[in-house]
Backbone as JSON, one array per atom type, in Angstrom:
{
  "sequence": "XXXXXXXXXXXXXXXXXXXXXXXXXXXXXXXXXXXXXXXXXXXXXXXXXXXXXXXXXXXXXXXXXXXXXXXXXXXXXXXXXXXXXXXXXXXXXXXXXXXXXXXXXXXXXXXXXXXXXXXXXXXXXXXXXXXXXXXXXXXXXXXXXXXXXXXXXXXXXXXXXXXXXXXXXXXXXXXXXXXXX",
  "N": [[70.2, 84.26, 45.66], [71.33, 86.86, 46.57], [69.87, 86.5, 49.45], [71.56, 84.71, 50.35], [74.17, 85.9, 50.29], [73.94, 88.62, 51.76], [73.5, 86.78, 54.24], [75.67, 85.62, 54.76], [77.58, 87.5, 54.85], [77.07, 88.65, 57.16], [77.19, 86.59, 59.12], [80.19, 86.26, 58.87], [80.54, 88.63, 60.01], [79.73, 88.56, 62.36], [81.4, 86.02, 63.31], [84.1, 87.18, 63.04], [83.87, 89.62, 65.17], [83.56, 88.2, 67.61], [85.87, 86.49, 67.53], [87.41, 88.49, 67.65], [86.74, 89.82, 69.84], [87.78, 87.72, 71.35], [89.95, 87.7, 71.26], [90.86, 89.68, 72.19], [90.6, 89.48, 74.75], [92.29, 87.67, 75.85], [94.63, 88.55, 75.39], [95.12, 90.44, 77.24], [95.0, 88.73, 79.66], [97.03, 87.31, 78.93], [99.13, 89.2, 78.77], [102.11, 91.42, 79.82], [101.85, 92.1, 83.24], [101.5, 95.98, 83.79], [103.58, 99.02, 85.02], [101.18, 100.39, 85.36], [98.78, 98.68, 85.21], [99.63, 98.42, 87.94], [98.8, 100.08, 89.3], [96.01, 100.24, 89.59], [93.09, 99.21, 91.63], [92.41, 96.35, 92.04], [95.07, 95.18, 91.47], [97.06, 92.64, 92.01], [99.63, 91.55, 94.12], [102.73, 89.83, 93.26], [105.07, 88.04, 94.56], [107.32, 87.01, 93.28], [108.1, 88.66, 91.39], [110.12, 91.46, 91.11], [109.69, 93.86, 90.95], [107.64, 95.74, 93.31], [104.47, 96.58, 94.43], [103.79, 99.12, 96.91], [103.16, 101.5, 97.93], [103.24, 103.54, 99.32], [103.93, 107.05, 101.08], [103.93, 108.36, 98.42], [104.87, 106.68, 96.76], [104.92, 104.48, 94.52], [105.54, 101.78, 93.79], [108.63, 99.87, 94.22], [111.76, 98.66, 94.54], [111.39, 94.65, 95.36], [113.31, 93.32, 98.0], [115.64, 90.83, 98.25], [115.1, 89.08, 95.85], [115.02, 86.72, 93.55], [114.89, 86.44, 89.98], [113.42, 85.88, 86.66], [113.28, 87.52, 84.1], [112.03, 87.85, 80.8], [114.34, 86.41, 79.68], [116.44, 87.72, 81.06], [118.29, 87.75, 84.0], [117.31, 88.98, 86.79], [118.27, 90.36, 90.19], [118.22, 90.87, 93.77], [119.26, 92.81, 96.42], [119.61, 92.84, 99.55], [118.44, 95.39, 100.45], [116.97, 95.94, 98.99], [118.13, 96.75, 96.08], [119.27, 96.08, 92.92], [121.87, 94.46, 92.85], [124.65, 92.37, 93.43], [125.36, 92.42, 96.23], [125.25, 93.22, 99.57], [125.51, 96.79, 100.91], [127.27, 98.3, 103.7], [125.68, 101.13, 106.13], [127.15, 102.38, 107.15], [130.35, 103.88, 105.96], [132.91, 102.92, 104.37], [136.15, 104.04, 105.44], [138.23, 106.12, 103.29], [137.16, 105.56, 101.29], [134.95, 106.69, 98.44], [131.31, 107.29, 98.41], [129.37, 106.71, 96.11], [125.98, 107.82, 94.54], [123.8, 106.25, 92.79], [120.53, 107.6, 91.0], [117.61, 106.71, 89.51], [115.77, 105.52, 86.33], [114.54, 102.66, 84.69], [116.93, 102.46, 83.03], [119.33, 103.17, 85.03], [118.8, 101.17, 86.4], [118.8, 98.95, 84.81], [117.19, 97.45, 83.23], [116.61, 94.84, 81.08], [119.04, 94.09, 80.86], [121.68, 91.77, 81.51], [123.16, 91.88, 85.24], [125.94, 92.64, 85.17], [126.39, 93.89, 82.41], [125.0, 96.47, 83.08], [125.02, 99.68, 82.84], [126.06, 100.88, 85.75], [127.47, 98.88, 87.44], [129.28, 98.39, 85.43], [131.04, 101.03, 85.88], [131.49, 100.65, 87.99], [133.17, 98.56, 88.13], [135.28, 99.73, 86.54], [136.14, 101.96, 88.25], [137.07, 100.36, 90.12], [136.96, 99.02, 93.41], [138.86, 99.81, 95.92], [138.98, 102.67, 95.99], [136.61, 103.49, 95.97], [132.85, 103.34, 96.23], [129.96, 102.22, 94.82], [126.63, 102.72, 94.56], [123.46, 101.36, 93.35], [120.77, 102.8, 92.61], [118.03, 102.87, 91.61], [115.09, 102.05, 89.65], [112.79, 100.98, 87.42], [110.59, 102.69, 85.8], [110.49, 104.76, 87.19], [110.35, 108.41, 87.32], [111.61, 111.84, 87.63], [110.9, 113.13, 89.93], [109.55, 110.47, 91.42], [111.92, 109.51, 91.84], [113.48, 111.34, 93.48], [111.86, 111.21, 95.94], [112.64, 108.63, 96.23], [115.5, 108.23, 96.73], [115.28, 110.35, 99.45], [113.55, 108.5, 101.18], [115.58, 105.64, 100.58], [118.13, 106.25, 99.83], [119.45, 108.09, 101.63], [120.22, 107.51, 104.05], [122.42, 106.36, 103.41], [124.73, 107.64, 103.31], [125.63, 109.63, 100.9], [128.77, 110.7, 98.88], [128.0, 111.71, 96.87], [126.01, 111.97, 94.42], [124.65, 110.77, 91.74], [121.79, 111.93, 89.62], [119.96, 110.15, 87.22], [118.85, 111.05, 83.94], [116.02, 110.69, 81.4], [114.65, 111.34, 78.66], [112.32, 110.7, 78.65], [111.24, 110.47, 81.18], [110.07, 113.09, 82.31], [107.21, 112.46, 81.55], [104.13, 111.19, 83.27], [103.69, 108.57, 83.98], [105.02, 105.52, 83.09], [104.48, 102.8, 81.37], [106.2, 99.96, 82.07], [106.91, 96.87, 82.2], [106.21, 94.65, 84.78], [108.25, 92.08, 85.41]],
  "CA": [[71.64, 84.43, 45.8], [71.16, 87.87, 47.61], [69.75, 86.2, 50.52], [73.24, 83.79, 50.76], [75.47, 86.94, 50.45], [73.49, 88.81, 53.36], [73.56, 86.1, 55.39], [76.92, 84.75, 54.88], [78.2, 88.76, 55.12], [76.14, 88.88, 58.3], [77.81, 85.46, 59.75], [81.21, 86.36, 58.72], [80.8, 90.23, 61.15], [79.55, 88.04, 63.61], [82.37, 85.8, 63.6], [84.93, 88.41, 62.97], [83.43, 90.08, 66.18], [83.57, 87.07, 68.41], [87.14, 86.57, 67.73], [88.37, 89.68, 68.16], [86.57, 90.1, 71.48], [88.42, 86.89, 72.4], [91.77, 87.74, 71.29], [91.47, 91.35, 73.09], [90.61, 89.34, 76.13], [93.18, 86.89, 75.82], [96.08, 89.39, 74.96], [94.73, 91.16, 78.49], [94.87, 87.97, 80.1], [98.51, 86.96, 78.89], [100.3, 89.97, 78.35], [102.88, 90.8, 81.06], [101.42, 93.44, 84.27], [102.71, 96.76, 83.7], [102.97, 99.62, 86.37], [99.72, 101.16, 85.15], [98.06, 97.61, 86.25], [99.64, 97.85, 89.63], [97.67, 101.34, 90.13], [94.48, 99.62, 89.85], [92.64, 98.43, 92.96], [92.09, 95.3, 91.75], [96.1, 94.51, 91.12], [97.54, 91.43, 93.02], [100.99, 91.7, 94.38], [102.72, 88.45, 93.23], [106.41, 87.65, 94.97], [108.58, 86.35, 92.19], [108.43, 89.66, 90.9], [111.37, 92.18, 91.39], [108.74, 94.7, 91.32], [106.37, 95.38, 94.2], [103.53, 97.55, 94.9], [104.55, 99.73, 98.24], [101.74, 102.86, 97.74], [103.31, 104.32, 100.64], [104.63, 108.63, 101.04], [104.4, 108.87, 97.51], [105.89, 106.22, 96.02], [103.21, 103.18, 94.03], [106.29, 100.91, 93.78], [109.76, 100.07, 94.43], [112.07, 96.62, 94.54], [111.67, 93.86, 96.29], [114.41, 92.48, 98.38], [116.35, 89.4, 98.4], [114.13, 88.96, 94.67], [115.85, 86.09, 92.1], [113.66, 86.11, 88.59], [113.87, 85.68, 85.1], [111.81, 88.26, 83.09], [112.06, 87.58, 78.86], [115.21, 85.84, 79.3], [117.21, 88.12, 81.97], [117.96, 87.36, 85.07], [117.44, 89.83, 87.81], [118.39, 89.69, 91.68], [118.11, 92.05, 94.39], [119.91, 92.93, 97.57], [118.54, 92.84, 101.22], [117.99, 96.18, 100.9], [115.84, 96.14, 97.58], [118.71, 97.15, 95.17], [119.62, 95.68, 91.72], [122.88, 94.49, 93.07], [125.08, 90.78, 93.99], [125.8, 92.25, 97.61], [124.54, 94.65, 100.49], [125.75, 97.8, 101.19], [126.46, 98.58, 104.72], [125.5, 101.57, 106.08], [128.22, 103.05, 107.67], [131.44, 104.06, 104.81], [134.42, 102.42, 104.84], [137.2, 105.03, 105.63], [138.98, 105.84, 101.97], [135.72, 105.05, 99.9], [134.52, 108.06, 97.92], [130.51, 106.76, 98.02], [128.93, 106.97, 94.63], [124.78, 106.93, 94.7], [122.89, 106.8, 91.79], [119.37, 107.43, 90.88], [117.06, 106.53, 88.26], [114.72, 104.71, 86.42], [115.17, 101.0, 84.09], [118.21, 102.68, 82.51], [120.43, 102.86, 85.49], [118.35, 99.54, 86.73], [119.99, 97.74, 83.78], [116.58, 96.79, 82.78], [116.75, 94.17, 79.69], [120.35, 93.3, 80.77], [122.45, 91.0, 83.09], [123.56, 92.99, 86.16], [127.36, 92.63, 84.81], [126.23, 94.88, 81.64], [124.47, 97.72, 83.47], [126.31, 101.07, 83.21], [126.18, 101.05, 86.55], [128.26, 98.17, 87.4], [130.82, 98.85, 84.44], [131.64, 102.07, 86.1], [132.08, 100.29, 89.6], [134.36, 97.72, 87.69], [136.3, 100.24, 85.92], [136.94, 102.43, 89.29], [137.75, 99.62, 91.58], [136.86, 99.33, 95.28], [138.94, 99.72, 96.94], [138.38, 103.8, 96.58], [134.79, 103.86, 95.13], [131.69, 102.26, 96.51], [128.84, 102.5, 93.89], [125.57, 101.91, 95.21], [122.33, 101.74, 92.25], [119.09, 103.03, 93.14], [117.48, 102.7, 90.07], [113.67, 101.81, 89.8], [112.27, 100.97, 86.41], [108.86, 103.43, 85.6], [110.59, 105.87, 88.01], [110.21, 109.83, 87.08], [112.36, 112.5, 88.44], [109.85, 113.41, 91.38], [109.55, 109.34, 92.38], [113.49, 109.16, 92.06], [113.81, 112.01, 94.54], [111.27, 110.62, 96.71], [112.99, 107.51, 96.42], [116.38, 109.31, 97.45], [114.84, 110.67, 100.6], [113.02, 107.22, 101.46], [116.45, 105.26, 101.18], [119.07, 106.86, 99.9], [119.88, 109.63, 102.34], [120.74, 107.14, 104.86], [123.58, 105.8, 103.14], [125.47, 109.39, 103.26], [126.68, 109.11, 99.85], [129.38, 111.96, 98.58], [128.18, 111.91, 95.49], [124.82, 111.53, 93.95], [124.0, 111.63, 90.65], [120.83, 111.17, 89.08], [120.14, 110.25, 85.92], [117.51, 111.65, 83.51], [115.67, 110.11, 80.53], [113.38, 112.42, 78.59], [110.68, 109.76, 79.88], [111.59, 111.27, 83.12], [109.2, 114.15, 82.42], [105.92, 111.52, 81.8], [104.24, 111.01, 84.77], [104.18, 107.29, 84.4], [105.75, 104.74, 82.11], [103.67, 101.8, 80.79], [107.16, 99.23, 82.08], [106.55, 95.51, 82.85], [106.71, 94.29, 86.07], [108.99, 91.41, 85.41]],
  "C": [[71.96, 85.63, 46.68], [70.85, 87.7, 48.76], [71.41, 85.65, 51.33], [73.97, 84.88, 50.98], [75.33, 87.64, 51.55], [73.59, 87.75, 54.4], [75.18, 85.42, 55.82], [77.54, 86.3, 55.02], [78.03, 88.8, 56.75], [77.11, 87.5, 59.43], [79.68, 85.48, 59.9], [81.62, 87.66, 59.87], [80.98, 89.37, 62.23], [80.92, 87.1, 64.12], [83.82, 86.4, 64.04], [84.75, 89.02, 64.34], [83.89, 89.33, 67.11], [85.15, 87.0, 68.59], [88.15, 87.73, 67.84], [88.33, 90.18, 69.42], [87.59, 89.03, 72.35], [89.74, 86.88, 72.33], [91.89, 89.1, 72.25], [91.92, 90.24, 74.4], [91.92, 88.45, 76.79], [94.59, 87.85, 75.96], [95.82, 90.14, 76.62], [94.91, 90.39, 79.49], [96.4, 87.52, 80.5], [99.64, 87.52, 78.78], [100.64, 90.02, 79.87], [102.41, 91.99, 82.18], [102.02, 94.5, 84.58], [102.03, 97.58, 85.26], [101.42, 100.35, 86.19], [98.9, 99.97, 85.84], [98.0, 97.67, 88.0], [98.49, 98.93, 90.3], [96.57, 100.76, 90.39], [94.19, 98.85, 90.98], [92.8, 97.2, 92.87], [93.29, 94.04, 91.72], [96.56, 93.46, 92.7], [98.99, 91.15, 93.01], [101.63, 89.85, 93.95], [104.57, 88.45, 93.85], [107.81, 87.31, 94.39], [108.57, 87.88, 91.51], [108.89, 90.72, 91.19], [110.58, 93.72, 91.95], [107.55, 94.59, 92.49], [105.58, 96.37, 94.51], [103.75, 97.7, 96.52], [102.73, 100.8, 98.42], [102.06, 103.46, 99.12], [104.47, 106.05, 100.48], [104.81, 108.78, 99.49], [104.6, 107.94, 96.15], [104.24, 104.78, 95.78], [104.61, 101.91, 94.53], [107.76, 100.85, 94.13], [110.56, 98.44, 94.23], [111.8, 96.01, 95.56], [112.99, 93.19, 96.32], [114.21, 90.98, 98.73], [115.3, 88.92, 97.25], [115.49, 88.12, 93.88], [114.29, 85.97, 91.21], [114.51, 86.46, 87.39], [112.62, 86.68, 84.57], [112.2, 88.37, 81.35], [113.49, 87.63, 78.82], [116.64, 86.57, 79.81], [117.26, 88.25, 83.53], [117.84, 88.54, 85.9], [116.72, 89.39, 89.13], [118.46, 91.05, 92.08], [118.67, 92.21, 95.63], [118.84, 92.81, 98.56], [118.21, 94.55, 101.7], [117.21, 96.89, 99.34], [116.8, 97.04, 96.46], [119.23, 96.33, 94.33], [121.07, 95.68, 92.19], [123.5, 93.09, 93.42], [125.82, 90.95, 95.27], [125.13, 93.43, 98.13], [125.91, 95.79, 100.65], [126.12, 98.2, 102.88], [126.24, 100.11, 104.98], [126.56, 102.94, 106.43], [129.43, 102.6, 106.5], [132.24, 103.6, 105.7], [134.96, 103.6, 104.48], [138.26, 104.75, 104.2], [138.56, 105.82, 100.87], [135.33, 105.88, 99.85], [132.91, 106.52, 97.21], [129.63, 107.36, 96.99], [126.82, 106.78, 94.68], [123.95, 106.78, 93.09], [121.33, 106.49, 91.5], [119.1, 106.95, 89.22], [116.06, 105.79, 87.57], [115.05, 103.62, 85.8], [116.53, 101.54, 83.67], [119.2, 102.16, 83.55], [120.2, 101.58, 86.58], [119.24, 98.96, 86.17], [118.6, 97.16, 82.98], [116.7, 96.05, 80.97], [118.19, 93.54, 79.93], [121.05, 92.15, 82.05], [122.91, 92.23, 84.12], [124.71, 93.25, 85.77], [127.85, 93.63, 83.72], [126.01, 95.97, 81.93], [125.56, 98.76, 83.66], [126.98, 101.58, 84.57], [127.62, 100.33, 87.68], [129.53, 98.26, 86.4], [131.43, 100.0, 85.0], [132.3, 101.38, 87.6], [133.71, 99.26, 88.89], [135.7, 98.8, 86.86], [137.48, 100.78, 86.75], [137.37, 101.57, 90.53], [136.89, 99.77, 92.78], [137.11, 99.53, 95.76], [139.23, 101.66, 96.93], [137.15, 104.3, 96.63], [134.33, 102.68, 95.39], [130.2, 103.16, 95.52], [127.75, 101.93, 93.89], [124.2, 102.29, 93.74], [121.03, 101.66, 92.99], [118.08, 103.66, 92.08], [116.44, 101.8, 90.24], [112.8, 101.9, 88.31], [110.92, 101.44, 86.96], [109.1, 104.72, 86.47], [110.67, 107.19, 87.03], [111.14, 110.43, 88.04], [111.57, 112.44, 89.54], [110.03, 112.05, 92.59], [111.66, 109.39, 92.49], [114.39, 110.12, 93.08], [113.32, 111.35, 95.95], [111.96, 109.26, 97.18], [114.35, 107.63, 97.28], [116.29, 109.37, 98.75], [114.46, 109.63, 101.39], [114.06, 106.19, 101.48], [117.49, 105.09, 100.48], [120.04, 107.48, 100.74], [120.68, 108.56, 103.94], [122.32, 106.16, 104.77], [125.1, 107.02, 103.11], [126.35, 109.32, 102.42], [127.49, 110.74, 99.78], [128.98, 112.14, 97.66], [126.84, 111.14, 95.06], [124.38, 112.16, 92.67], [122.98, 110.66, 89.91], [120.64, 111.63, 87.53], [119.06, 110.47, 85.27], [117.37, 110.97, 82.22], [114.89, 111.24, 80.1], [112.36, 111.67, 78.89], [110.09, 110.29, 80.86], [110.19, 112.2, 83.0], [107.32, 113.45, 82.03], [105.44, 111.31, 83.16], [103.87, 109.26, 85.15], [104.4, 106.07, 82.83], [105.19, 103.21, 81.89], [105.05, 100.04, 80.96], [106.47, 98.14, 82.51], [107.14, 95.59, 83.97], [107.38, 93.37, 86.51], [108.93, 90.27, 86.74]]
}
């Protein structure tokens, strides 16, 4: 009877083992590619996703433009100039328009919400257009440092009056474990 219990103890690890190696691998397999993935050499840029590996002055990632997707049941779209927005920007101010920029990371993205929810958009809807243009430059996984960088890279050419960026205590991490949607 001591033999049966060793061996059936012994068959039960082994099993136990087996399936846990295949659920890690599986859960690694199917979970969703965060920005820590994209760092890795190995990561594979895929198109439907809002997110895109850049790795250029600084910066790992940023949006892709003209991007429609669905990520866990919200939609997000992107301008022709890679902003979380349902129109472009041009570059040159309309005369009258006090321009609004803001930085940041999923917060002032909107990440998790429709674009219509984002704080960002409720403030444009509250102040109107026709004196306030409110442009979002908001980058889920961003840190203060990338959200300056980001700023400088294409911000600065929009010559906003008014730039304010927004801070998370996240902010001070130097990178944020976010899906890439």
């Amino acid at each position: 009877m001591k033999i049966f219990t060793k061996a059936y103890i012994l068959y039960l690890a082994i099993v136990t083992s087996v399936l846990a190696a295949a659920g890690w691998w599986a859960l690694q397999r199917l979970r969703p590619p965060t920005i820590d993935d994209m760092a890795r050499p190995d990561y594979v840029d895929r198109p439907e996703r809002v997110l895109r590996k850049v790795d250029r002055d600084g910066l790992l990632h940023d949006l892709r433009p003209n991007t429609h997707t669905v990520a866990q049941g919200v939609q997000y779209a992107t301008n022709a100039d890679g902003q979380r927005d349902d129109r472009d920007h041009p570059l040159k101010k309309i005369p009258g328009r006090t321009r609004i920029l803001f930085l940041g990371d999923s917060f002032t993205f909107g990440w998790g919400l429709e674009l219509d929810f984002s704080f960002v958009k409720q403030l444009e809807k509250l102040l109107g257009d026709q004196h306030w243009e409110i442009i979002n430059l908001g980058v889920p996984a961003y840190n203060t440092i990338l959200e300056v960088l980001h700023f400088e890279q294409a911000g600065l050419k929009y010559s906003p009056d008014l730039v304010i960026l927004m801070y998370h205590l996240n902010d001070a991490q130097s990178t944020v474990g976010t899906s890439l949607g």
